[in-house]
N, C-alpha and C positions, 0 to 999 in steps of 0.2 A: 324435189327435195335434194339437196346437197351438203351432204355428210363433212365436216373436215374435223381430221385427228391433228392436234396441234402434239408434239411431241420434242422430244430428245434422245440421245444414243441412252442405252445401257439403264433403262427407264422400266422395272418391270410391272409399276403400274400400266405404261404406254404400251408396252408387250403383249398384257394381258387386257389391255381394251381394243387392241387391232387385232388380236386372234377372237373377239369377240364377235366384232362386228363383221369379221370373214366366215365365223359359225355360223350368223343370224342372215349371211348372204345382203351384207347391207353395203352399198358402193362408196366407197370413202374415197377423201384425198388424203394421206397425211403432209405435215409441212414440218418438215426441224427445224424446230427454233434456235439450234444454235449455228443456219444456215440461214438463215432468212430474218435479220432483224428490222424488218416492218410487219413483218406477222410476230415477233417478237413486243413492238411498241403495242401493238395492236390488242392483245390477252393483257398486257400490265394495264393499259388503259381500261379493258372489260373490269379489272380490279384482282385478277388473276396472277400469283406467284408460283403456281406449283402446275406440274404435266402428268397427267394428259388432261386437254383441255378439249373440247370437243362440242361442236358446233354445229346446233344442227336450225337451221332457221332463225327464231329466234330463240328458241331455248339452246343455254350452253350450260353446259358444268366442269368442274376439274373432277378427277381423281375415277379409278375401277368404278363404275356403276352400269353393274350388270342386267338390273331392274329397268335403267332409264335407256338402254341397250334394245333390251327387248320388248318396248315401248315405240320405238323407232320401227324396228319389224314387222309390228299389226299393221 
């Protein structure tokens, strides 16, 4: 399974899903999207405008979700 935190600088949603997922000891990449626009095309394509964006397989979602965090962890 391979985690990816899609994000941006100064993002304290993204903040607070990357100190989630380093609580729940869960190994992530993140990627900044305002450094990377092919992972940028890539989430507006999924239908995605807002960060954090977060990919785990094939389930993704945007925004703090701390529930589907610790779902990832079991």
């Amino acid at each position: 399974m391979s985690v990816i935190l899609y994000t941006k600088p100064n993002c304290v949603q993204c903040s607070a899903t990357e100190r989630a997922l380093q609580q729940q000891k869960i190994p992530f990449t993140a990627v900044d999207l305002t450094q990377d626009t092919q992972a940028l095309a890539k989430i507006v394509s999924m239908g995605y405008r807002q960060v954090p964006v977060v990919v785990n397989g094939d389930e993704h979602w945007s925004g703090f979700c701390p529930d589907k965090i610790r779902q990832i962890a079991r």
